[in-house]
N, C-alpha and C positions, 0 to 999 in steps of 0.2 A: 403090263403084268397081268398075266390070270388068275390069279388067284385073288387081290388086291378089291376088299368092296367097293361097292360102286360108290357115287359120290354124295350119297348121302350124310357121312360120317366126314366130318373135318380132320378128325384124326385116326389115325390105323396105326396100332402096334401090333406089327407079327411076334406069333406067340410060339411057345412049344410046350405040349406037358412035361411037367416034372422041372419046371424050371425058376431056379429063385430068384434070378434076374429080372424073369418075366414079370411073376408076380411085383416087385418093386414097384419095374417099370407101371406097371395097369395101376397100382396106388397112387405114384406122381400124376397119371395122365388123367385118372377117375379124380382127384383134390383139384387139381388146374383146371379142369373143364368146366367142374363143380361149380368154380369163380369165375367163368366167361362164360356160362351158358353154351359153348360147344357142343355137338356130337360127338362122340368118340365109338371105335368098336376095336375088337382083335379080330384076327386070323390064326389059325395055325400054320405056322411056315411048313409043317409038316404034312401037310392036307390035300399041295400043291406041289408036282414033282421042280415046274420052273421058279418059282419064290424059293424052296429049299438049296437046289441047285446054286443060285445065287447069293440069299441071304446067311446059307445055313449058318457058317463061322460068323455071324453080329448079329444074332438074334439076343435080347429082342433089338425088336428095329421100330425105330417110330419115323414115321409120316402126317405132314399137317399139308393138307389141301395137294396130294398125292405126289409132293416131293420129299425122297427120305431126309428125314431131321437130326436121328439121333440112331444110335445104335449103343450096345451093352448098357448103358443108364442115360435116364432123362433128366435134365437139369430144370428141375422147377419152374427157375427164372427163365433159361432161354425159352422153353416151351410157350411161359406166358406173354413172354417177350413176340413170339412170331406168332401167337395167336392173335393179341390185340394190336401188333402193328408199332409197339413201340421198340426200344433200347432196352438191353437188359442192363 
């Protein structure tokens, strides 16, 4: 993916302004990280013509260790579930 930061960040949600989904999503993923000590960043799916192309209808989209995880909302528990490795 081109657009996709590099691997700095553990988790990546592609974003879009104007979006209240997004926002959501970036509160569940900013609280969960919070508690694992994570990296996280966004993207604008819109920034990138091949992530929009692709993603555009499930934004946001979340990725943990640059495999997509979630798309339209984040589940708390999964998310901390495949951060630390256990069962949700």
């Amino acid at each position: 993916m081109s657009g996709l930061p590099g691997p700095a960040a553990r988790v990546v949600v592609l974003t879009r302004v104007d979006c209240h989904l997004c926002d959501v999503a970036v509160q569940v993923v900013e609280s969960v990280c919070a508690e694992t000590g994570d990296d996280w960043t966004t993207c604008d799916v819109d920034a990138d013509a091949e992530l929009r192309r692709i993603y555009t209808d499930q934004v946001p989209v979340t990725f943990v260790d640059g495999a997509q995880h979630d798309f339209w909302r984040v589940d708390p528990t999964r998310l901390r579930a495949a951060l630390t490795g256990t069962r949700p």
